[in-house]
Structures are given as C-alpha cells and as structure tokens.
C-alpha positions as CSV (number, residue, x, y, z in Angstrom):
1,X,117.5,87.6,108.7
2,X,114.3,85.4,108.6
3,X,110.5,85.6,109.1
4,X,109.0,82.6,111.3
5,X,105.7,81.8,110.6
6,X,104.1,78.2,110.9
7,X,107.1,77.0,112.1
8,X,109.3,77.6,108.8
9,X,112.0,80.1,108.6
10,X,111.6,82.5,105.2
11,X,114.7,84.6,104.7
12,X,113.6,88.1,104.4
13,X,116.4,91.3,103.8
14,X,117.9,93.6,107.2
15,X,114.7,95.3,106.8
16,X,112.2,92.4,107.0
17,X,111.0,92.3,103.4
18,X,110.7,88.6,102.0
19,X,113.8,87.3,99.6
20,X,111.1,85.8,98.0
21,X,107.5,87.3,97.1
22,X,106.2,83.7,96.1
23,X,106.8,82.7,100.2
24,X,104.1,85.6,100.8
25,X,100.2,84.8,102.1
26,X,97.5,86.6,103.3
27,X,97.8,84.3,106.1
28,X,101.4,85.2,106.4
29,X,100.5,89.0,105.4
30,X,98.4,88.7,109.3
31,X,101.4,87.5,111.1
32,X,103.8,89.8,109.6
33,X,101.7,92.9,109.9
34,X,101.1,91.4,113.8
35,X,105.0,91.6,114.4
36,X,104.9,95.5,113.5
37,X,101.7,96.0,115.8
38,X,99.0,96.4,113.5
39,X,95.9,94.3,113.2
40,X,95.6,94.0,109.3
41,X,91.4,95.9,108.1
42,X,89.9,95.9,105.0
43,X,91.4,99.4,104.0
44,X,95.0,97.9,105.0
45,X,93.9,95.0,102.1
46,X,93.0,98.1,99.7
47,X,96.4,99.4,100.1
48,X,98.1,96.2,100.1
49,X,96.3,95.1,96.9
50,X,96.5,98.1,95.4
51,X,100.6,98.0,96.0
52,X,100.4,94.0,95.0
53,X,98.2,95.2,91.6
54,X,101.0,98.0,90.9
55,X,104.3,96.0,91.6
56,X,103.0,92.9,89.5
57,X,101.0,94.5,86.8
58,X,102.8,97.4,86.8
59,X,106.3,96.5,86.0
60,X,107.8,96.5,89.4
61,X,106.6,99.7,90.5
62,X,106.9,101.3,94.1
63,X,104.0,103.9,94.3
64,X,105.5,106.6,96.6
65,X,102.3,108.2,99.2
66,X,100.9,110.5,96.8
67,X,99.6,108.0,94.0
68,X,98.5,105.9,97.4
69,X,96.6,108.5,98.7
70,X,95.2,109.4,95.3
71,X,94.4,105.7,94.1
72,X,92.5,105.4,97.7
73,X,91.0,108.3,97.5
74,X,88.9,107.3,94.4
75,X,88.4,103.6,95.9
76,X,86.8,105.1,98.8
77,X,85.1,107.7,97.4
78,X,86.4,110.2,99.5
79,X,89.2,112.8,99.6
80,X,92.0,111.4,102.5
81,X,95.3,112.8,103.1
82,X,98.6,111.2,103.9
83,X,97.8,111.2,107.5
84,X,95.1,108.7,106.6
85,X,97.4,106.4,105.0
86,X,100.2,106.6,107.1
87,X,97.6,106.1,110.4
88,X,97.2,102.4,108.4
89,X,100.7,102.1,108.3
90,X,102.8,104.2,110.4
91,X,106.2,103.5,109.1
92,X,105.5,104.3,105.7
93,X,102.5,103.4,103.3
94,X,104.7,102.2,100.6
95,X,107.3,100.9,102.4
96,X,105.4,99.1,105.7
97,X,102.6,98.6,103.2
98,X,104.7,96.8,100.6
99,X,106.6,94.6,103.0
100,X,103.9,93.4,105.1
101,X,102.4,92.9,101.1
102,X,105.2,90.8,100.7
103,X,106.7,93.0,98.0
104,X,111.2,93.2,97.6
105,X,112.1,96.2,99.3
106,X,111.7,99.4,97.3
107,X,114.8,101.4,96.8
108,X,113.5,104.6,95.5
109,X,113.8,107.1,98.2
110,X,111.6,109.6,99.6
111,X,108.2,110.0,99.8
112,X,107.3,111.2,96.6
C-alpha cells in the first residue's frame, strides 16, 4: 500500500502506517488525518506529540489509552476519560493517533 500526498507515493503497511517515519510531516500528518475524517486541533497535536516524544525518546514505546489519558490529563489540567481521547481519535488513541503521527504500527495488543 501507499500514502499519496503532494503528488509522491510513500509506502505505508495494510494498515496505513508509513514504512518510513522520516517520510512523516505535520503537513503530511493534515492530509493523512483528512483521509480518516478528522480535522487535525491543538489537543490532537498534544496526543500526537506526546506519542511522537514517547516512541522517540522513549525507546520505541506504544503507550496503550491509559498512560494517554493520564499524560493528557496532567497537560490539560483536568481529569478526562478515555471517551475524551478516543472522541479525538475514534479508532484508537494509540493506534489512529500514532499512525496519523507517523509512528510504525504498534503490535502490542489491547488497550491497556
């Protein structure tokens, strides 16, 4: 599969996520996140940062929906739920999050 954005081609996986995170943008993070339906806010950038901050700094790491939730939490100074995350990104914080973050495809399964 592929990912067309400014006329170039950028293999991605069967589920969408870029072969290679050095192809990712913030200009390509809009258009991606525009092929799933959602129009990218400032909270979506918390989430994808904070996903982008944990895979690189972090030693590849995935955080499942409850450090999400918890990390965001204390960023926005307020107590959220999962609902909050998930109405950000519907088919999965971590997972619709991180691909639209241009993040390799997390195998851990689950939720939490």
């Amino acid at each position: 599969m592929a990912f067309e954005f400014n006329g170039v081609e950028y293999p991605t996986n069967d589920n969408g996520h870029l072969e290679n995170h050095e192809d990712w943008s913030e200009e390509m993070a809009h258009a991606m996140a525009a092929a799933d339906g959602i129009e990218l806010t400032e909270k979506h950038w918390d989430v994808m940062n904070y996903l982008r901050d944990a895979y690189f700094q972090g030693g590849g790491e995935h955080p499942n929906t409850r450090k999400i939730v918890k990390a965001m939490s204390e960023k926005w100074g307020e107590k959220i739920s999962q609902r909050d995350v998930y109405a950000l990104f519907p088919k999965d914080p971590s997972k619709q999050g991180g691909k639209i973050a241009g993040l390799p495809e997390s195998r851990r399964k689950g939720g939490y």
